[in-house]
DRENDRENFI-827261 format. One line per 3 residues: number of its first residue (from 0); their letters; for each residue x, y, z of N, C-alpha, C. Coordinates in nm, 2 decimals, always signed. Example, Ala and Ser with C-alpha at 12.3 -4.5 7.8 and 13.67 -1.06 7.14 Angstrom:
0> AS> +1.32:-0.57:+0.78:+1.23:-0.45:+0.78:+1.32:-0.33:+0.78; +1.28:-0.22:+0.71:+1.37:-0.11:+0.71:+1.29:+0.00:+0.79 .
This chain:
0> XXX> +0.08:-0.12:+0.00:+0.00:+0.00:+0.00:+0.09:+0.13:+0.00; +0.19:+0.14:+0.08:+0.26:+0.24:+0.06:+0.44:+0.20:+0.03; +0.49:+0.25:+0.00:+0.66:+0.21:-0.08:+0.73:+0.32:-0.10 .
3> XXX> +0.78:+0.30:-0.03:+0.93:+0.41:-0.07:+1.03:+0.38:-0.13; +1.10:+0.42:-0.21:+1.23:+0.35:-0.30:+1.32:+0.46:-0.33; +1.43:+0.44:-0.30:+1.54:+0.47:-0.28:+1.57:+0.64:-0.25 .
6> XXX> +1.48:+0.68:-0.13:+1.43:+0.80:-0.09:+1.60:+0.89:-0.04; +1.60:+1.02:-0.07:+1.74:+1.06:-0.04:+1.63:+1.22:+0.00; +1.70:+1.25:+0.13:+1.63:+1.40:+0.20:+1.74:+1.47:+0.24 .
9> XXX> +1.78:+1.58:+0.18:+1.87:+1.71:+0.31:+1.79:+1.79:+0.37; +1.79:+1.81:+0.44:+1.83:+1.98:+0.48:+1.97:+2.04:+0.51; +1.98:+2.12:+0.38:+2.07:+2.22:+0.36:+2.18:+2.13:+0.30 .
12> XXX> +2.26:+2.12:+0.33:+2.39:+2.01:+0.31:+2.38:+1.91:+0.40; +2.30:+1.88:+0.49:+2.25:+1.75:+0.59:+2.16:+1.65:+0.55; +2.28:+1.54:+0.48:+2.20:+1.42:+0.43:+2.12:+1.35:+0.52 .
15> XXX> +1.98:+1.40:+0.53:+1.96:+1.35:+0.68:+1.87:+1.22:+0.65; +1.86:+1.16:+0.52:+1.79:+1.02:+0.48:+1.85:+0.98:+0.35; +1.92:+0.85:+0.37:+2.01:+0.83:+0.23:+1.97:+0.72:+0.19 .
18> XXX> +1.91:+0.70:+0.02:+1.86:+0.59:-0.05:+1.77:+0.45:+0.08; +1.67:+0.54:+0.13:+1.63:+0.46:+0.21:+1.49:+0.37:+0.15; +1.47:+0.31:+0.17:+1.38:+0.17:+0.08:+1.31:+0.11:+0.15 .
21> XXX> +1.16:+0.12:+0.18:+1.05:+0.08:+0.25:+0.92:+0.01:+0.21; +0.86:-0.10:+0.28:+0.69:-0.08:+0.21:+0.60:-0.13:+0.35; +0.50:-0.07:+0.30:+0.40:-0.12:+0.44:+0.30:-0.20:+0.38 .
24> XXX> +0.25:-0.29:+0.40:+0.16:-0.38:+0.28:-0.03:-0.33:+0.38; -0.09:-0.34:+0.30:-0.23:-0.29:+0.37:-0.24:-0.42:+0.48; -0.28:-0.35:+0.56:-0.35:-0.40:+0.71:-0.21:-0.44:+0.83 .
27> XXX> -0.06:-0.44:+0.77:+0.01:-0.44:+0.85:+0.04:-0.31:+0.97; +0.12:-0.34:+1.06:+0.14:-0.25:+1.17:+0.32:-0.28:+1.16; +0.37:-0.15:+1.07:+0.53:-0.17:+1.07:+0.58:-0.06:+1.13 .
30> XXX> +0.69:-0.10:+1.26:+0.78:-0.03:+1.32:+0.92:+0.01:+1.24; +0.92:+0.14:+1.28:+1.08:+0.20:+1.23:+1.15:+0.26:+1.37; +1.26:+0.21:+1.39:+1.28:+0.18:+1.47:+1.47:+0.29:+1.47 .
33> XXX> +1.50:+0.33:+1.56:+1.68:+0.38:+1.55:+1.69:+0.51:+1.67; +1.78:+0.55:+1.67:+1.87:+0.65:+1.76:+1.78:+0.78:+1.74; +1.85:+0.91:+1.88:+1.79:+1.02:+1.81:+1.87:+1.06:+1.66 .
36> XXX> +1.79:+1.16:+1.58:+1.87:+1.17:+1.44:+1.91:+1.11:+1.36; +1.85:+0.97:+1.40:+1.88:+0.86:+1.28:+1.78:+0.92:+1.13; +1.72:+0.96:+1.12:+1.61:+1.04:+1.01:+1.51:+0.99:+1.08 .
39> XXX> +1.44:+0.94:+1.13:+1.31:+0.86:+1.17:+1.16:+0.95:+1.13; +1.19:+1.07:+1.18:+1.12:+1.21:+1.18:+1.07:+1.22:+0.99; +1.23:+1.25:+1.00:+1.23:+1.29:+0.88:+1.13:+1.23:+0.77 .
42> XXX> +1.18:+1.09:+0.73:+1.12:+0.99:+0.68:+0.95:+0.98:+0.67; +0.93:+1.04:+0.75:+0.78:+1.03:+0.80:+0.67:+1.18:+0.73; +0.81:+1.25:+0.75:+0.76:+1.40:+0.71:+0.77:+1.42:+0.58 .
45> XXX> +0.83:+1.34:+0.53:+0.89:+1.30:+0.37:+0.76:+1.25:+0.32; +0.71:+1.15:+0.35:+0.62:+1.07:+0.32:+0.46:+1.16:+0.33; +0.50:+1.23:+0.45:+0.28:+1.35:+0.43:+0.31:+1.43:+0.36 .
48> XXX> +0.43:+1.48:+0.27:+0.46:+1.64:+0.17:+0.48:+1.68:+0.28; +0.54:+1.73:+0.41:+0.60:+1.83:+0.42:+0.73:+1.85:+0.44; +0.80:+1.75:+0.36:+0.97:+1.72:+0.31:+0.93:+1.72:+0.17 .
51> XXX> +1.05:+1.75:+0.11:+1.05:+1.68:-0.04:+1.18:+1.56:-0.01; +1.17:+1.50:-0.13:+1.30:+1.43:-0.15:+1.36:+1.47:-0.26; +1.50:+1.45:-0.24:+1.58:+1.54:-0.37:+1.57:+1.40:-0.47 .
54> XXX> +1.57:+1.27:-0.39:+1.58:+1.16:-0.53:+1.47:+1.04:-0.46; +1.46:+0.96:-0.53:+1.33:+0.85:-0.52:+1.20:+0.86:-0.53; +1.09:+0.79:-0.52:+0.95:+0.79:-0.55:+0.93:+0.73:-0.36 .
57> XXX> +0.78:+0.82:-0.39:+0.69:+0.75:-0.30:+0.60:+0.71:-0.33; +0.50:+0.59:-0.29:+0.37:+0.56:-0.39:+0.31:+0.50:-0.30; +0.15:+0.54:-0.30:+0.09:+0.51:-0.21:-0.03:+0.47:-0.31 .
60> XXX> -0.06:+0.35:-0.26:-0.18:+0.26:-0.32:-0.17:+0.24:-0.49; -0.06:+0.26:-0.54:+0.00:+0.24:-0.66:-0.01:+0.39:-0.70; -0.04:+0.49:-0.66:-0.02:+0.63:-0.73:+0.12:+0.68:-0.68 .
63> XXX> +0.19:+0.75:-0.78:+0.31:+0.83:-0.69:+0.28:+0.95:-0.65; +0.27:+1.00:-0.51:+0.31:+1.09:-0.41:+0.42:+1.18:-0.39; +0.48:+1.13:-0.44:+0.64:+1.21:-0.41:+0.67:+1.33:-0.44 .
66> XXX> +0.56:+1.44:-0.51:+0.54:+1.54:-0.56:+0.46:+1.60:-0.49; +0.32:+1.59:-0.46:+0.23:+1.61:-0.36:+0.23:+1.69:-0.21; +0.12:+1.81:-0.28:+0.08:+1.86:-0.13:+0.06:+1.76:-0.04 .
69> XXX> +0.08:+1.82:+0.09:+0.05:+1.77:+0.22:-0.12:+1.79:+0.24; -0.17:+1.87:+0.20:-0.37:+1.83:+0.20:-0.37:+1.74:+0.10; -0.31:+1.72:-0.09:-0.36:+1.62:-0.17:-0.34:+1.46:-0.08 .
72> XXX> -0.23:+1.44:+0.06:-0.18:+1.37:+0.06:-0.28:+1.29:+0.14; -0.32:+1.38:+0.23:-0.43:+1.33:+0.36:-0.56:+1.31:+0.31; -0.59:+1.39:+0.17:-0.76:+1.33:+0.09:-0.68:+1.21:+0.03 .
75> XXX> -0.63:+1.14:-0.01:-0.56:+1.04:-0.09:-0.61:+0.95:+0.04; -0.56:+0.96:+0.15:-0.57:+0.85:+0.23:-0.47:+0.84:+0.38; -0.40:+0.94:+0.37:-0.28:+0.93:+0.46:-0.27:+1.01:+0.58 .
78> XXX> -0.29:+0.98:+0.70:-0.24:+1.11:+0.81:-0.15:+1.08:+0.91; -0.14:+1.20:+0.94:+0.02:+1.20:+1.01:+0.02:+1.22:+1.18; +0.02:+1.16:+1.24:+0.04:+1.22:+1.40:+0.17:+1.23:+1.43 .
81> XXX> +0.21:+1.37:+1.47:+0.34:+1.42:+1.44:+0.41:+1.42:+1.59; +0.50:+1.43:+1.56:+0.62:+1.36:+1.71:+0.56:+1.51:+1.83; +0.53:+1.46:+1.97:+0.50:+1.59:+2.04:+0.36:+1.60:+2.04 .
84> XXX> +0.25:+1.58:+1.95:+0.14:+1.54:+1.92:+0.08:+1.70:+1.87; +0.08:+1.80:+1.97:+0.13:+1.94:+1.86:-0.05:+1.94:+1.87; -0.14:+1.94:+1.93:-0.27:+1.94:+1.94:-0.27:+2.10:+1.96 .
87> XXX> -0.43:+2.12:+1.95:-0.45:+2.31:+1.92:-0.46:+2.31:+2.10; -0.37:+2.39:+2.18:-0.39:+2.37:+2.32:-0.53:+2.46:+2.40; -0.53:+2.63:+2.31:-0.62:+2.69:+2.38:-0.78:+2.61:+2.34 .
90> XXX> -0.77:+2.56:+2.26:-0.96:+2.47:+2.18:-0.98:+2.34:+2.25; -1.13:+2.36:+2.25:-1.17:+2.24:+2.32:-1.09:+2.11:+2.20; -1.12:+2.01:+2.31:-1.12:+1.91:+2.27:-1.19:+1.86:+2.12 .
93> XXX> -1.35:+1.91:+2.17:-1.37:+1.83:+2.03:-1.37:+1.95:+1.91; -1.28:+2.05:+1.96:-1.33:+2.14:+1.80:-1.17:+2.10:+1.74; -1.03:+2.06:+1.83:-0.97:+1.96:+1.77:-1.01:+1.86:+1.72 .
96> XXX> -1.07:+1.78:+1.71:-1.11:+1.66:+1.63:-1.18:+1.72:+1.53; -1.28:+1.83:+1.53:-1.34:+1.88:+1.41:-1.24:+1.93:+1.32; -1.13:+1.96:+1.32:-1.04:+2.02:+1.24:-0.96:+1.89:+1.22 .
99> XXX> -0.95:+1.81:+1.23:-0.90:+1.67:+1.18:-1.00:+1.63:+1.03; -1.11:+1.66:+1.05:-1.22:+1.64:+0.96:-1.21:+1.79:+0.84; -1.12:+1.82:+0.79:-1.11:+1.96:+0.75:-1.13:+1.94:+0.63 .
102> XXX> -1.02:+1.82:+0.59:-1.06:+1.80:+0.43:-1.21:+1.72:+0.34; -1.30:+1.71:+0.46:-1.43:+1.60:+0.44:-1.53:+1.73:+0.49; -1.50:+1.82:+0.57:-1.64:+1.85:+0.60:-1.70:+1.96:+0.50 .
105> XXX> -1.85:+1.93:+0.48:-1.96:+2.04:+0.48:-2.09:+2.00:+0.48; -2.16:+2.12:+0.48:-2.27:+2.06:+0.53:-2.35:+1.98:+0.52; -2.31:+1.92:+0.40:-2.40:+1.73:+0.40:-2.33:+1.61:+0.47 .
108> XXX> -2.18:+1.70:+0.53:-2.12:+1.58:+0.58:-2.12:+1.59:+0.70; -2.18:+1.68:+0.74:-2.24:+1.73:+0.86:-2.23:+1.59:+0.98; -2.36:+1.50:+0.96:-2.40:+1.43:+0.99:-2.24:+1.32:+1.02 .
111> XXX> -2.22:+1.25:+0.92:-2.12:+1.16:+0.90:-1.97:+1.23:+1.03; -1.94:+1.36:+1.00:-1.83:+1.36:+1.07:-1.88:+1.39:+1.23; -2.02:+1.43:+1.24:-2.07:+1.41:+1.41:-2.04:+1.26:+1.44 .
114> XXX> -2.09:+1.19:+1.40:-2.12:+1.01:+1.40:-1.92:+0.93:+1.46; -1.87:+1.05:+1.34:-1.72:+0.99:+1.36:-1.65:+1.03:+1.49; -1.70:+1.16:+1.51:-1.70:+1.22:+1.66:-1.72:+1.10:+1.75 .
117> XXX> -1.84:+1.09:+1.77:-1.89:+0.98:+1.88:-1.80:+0.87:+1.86; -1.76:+0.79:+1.74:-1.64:+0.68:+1.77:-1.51:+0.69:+1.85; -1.49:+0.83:+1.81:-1.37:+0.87:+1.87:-1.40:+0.90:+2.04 .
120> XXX> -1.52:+0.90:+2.02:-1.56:+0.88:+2.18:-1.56:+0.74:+2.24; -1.61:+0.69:+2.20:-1.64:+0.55:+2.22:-1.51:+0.44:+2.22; -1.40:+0.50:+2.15:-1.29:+0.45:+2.13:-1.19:+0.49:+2.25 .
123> XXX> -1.16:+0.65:+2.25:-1.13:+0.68:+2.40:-1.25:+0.77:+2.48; -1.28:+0.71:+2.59:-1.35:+0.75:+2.63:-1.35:+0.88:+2.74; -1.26:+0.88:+2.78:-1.18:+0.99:+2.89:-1.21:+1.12:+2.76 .
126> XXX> -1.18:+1.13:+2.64:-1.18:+1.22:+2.51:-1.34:+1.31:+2.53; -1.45:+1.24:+2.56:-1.59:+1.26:+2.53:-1.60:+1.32:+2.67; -1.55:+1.26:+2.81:-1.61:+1.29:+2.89:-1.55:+1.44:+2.92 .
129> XXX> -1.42:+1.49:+2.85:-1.39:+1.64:+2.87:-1.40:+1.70:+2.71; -1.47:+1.64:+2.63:-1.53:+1.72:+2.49:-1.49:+1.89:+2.54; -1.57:+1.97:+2.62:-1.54:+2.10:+2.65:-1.44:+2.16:+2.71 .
132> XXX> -1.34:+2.07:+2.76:-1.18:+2.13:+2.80:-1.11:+2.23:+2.71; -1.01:+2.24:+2.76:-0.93:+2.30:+2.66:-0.83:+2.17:+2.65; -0.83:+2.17:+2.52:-0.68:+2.03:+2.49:-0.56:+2.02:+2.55 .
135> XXX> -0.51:+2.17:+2.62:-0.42:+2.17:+2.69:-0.40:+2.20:+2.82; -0.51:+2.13:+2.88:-0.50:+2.09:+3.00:-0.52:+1.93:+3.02; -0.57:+1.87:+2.91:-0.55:+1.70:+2.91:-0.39:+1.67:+2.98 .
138> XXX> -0.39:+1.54:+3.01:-0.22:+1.46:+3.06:-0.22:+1.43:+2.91; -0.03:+1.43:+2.89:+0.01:+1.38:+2.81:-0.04:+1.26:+2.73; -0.08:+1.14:+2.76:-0.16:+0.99:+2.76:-0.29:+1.10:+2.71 .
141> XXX> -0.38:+1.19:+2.75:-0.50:+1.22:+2.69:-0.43:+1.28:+2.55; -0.34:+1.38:+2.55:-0.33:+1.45:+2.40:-0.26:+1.35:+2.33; -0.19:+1.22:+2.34:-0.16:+1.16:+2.24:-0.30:+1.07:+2.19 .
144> XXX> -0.39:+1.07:+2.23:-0.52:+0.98:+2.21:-0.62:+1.08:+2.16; -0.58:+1.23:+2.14:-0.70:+1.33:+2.10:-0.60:+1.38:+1.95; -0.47:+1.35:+1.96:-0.40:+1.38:+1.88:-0.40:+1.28:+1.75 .
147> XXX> -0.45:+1.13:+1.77:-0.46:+0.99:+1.71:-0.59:+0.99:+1.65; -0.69:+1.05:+1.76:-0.86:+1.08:+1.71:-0.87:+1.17:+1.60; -0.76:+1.30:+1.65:-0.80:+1.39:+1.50:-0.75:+1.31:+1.41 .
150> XXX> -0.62:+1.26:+1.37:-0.56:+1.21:+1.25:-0.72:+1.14:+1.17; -0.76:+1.05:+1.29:-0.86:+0.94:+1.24:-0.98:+1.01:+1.14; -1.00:+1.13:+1.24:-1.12:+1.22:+1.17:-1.13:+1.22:+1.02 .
153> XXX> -0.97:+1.21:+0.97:-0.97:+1.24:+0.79:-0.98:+1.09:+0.74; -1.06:+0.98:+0.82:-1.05:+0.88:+0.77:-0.94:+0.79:+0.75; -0.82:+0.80:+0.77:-0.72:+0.75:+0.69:-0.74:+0.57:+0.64 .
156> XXX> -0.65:+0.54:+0.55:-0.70:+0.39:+0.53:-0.47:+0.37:+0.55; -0.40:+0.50:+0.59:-0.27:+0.50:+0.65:-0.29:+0.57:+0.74; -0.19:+0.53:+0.87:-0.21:+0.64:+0.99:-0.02:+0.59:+1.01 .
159> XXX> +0.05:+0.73:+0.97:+0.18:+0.77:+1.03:+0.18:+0.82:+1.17; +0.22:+0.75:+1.29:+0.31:+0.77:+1.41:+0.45:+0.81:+1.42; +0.46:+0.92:+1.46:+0.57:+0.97:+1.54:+0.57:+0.99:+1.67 .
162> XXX> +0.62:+0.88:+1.72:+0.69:+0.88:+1.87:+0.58:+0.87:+1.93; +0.47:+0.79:+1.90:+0.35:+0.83:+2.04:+0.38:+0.78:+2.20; +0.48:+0.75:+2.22:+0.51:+0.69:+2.42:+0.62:+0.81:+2.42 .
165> XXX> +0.61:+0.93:+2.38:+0.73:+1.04:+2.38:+0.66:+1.11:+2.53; +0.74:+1.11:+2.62:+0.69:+1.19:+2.77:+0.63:+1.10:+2.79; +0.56:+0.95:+2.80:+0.47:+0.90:+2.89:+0.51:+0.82:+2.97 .
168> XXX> +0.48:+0.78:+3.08:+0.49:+0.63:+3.20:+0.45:+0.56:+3.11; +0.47:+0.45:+3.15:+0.53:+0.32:+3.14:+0.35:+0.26:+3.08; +0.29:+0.29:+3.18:+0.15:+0.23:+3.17:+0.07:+0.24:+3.09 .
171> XXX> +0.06:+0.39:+3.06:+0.04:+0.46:+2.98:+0.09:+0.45:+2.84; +0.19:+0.43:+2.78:+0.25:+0.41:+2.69:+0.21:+0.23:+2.64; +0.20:+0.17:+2.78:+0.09:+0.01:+2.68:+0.05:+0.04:+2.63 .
174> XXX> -0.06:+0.12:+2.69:-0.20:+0.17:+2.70:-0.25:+0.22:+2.56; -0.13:+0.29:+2.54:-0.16:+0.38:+2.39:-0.12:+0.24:+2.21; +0.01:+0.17:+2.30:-0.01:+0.09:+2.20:-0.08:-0.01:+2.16 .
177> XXX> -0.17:-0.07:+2.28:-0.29:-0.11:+2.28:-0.40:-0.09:+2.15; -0.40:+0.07:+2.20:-0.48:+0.14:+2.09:-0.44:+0.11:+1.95; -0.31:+0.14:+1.97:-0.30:+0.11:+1.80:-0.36:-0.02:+1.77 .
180> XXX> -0.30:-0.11:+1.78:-0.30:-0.23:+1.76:-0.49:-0.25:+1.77; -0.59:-0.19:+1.84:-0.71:-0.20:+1.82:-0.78:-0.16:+1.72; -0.65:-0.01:+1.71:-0.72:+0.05:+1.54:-0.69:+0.01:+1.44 .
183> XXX> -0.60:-0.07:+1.45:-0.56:-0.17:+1.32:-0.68:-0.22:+1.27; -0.73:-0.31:+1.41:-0.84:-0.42:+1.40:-0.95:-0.30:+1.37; -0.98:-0.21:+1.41:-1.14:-0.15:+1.43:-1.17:-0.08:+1.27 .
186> XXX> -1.06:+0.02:+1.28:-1.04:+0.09:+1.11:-1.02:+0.02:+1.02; -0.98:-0.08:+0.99:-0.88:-0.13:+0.88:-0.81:-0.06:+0.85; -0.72:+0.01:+0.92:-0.62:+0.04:+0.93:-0.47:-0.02:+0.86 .
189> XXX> -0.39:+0.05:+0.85:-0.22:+0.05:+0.81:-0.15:+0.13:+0.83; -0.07:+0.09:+0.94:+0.01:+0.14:+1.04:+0.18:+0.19:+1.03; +0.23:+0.32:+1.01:+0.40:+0.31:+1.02:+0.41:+0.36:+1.14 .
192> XXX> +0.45:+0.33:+1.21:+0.50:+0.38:+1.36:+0.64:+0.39:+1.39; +0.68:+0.52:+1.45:+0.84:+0.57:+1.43:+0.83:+0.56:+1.60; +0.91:+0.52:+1.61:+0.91:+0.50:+1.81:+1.09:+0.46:+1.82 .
195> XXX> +1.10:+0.54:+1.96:+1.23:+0.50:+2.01:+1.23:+0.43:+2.12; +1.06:+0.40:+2.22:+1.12:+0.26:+2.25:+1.04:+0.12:+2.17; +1.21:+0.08:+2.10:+1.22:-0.01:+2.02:+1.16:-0.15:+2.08 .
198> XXX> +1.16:-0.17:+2.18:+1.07:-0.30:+2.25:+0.92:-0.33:+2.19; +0.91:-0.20:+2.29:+0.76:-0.19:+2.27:+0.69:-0.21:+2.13; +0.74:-0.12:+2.03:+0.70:-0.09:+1.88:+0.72:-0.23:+1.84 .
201> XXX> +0.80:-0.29:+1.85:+0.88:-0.42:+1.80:+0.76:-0.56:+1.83; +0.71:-0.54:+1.91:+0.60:-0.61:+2.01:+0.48:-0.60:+1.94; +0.46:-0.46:+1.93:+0.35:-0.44:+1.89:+0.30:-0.48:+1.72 .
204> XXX> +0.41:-0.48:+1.65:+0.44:-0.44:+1.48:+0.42:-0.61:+1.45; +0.42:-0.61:+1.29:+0.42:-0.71:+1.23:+0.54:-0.73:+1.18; +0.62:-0.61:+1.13:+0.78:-0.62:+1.08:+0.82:-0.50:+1.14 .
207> XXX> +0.93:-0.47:+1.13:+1.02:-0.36:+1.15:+1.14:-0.31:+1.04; +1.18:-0.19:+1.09:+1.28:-0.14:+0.98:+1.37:-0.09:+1.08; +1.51:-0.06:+1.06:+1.60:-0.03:+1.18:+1.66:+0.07:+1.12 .
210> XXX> +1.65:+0.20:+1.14:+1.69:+0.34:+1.03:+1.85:+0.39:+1.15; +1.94:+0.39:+1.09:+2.08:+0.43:+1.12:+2.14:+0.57:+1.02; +2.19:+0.62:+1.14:+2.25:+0.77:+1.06:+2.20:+0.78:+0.89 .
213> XXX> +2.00:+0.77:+0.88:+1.99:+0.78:+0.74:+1.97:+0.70:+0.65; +2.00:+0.56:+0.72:+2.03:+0.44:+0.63:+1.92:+0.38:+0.66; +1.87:+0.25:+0.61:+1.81:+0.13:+0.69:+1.92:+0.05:+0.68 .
216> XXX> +1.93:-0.04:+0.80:+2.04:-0.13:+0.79:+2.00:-0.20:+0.82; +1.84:-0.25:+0.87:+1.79:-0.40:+0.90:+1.70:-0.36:+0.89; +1.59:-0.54:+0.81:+1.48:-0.54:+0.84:+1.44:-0.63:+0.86 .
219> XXX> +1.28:-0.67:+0.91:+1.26:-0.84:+0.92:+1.18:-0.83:+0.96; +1.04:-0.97:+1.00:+0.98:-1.00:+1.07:+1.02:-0.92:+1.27; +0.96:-0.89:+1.28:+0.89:-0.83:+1.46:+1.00:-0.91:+1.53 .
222> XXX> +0.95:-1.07:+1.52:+1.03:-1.13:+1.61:+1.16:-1.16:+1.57; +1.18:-1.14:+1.47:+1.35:-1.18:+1.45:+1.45:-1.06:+1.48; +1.37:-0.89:+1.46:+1.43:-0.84:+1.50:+1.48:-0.80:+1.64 .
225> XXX> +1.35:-0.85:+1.73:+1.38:-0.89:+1.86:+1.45:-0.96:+1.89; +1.47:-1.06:+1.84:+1.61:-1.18:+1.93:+1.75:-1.12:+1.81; +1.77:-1.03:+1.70:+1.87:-1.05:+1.67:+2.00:-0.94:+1.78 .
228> XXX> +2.12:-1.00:+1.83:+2.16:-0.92:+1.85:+2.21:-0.79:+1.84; +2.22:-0.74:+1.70:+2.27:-0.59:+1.75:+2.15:-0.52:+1.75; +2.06:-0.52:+1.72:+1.95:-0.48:+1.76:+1.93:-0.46:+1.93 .
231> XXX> +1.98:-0.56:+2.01:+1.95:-0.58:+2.16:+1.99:-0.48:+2.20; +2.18:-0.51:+2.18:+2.25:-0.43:+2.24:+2.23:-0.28:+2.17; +2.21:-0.22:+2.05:+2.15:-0.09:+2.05:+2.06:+0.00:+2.08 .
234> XXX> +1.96:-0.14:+2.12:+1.85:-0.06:+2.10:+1.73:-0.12:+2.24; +1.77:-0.28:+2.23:+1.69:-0.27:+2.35:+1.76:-0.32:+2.50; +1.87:-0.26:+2.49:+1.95:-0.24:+2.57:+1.97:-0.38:+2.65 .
237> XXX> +2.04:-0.46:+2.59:+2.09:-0.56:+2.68:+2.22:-0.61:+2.56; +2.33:-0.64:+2.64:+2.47:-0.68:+2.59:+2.48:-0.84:+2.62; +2.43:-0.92:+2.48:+2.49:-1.05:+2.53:+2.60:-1.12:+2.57 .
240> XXX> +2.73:-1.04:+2.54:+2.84:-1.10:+2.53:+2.88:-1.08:+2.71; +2.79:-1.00:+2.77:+2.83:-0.97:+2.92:+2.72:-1.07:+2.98; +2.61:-1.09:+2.97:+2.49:-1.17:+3.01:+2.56:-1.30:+2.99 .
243> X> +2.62:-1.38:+2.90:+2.66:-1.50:+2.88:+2.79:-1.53:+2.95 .
């Protein structure tokens, strides 16, 4: 469903993504996985138009993207929950999620984007019961789940993650991957998820991709990238050569 091929990004003279080669197949949940500054960001930001790439294609659902506005990108099918989650802080809650709905609404769709409202209620619930807050008084754990609701609002049949367990406990951060993994199941969903802790995402995912200063340098099945070792020792922190 979506594919990247041989994607190269600067900023300025900072090769900050070099010939990097990806695909996400519809209904999977793929982790990308690496260091701070490995591109991970980048990569992501590349893929909604608000990067270009100076060389490769992107293609999503067999059309190429790799030219494309960032609104042609999100009517096509694609949205982005951006690292930080970046929610409107002085607006209620739900007139955030109304502006998730920006590229679908008027007034015949009136109806349909209320209806999507209530799922997003019904999906997180804590979201509905402070509808009239201000979004920036939610806990972290609420704005990354009001931040996931807007994306949803545009429909997506792709939902890009950046960093959603960034600032959370432990609990909390299941909690949210849970969710993904529910919205896989609930939406028919297809999932890229950029997370640094690499356990978790790895757990969660169907495959993984391992992005190094720019590069991918591994990929594989979830579980293989879990037991392989340099993966451990970089990333999920355990050194077998001292453990043995």
């Amino acid at each position: 469903m979506l594919r990247l091929r041989n994607i190269d990004v600067f900023y300025g003279k900072i090769h900050a993504v070099k010939r990097a080669s990806l695909h996400v197949d519809k209904g999977e949940i793929v982790a990308l996985i690496g260091g701070n500054g490995a591109g991970k960001t980048t990569l992501l930001t590349t893929i909604s138009g608000l990067n270009r790439p100076t060389e490769g294609t992107i293609e999503f659902d067999g059309q190429d993207i790799t030219r494309a506005r960032a609104n042609t990108i999100v009517k096509l099918g694609v949205s982005h929950v951006p690292e930080g989650r970046l929610v409107f802080k002085p607006m209620k809650v739900e007139d955030n999620l109304l502006l998730g709905a920006f590229n679908r609404f008027s007034l015949k769709s009136r109806a349909k984007v209320a209806r999507d409202i209530q799922a997003m209620y019904d999906m997180f619930p804590v979201l509905g019961e402070r509808r009239n807050q201000a979004a920036g008084t939610l806990s972290g754990g609420e704005q990354q789940m009001l931040a996931i609701g807007r994306a949803l609002m545009a429909r997506p049949r792709v939902l890009l993650l950046d960093e959603p367990s960034m600032g959370l406990a432990p609990q909390i951060t299941r909690e949210i991957f849970r969710h993904i993994r529910e919205l896989r199941d609930r939406f028919d969903l297809t999932v890229l998820v950029v997370e640094q802790n690499a356990r978790m995402a790895l757990r969660s995912a169907d495959r993984g991709y391992v992005l190094e200063t720019g590069r991918i340098i591994l990929q594989g099945p979830s579980e293989e990238l879990l037991e392989n070792r340099d993966v451990q020792r970089a990333y999920l922190g355990r050194d077998l050569d001292v453990n043995q």
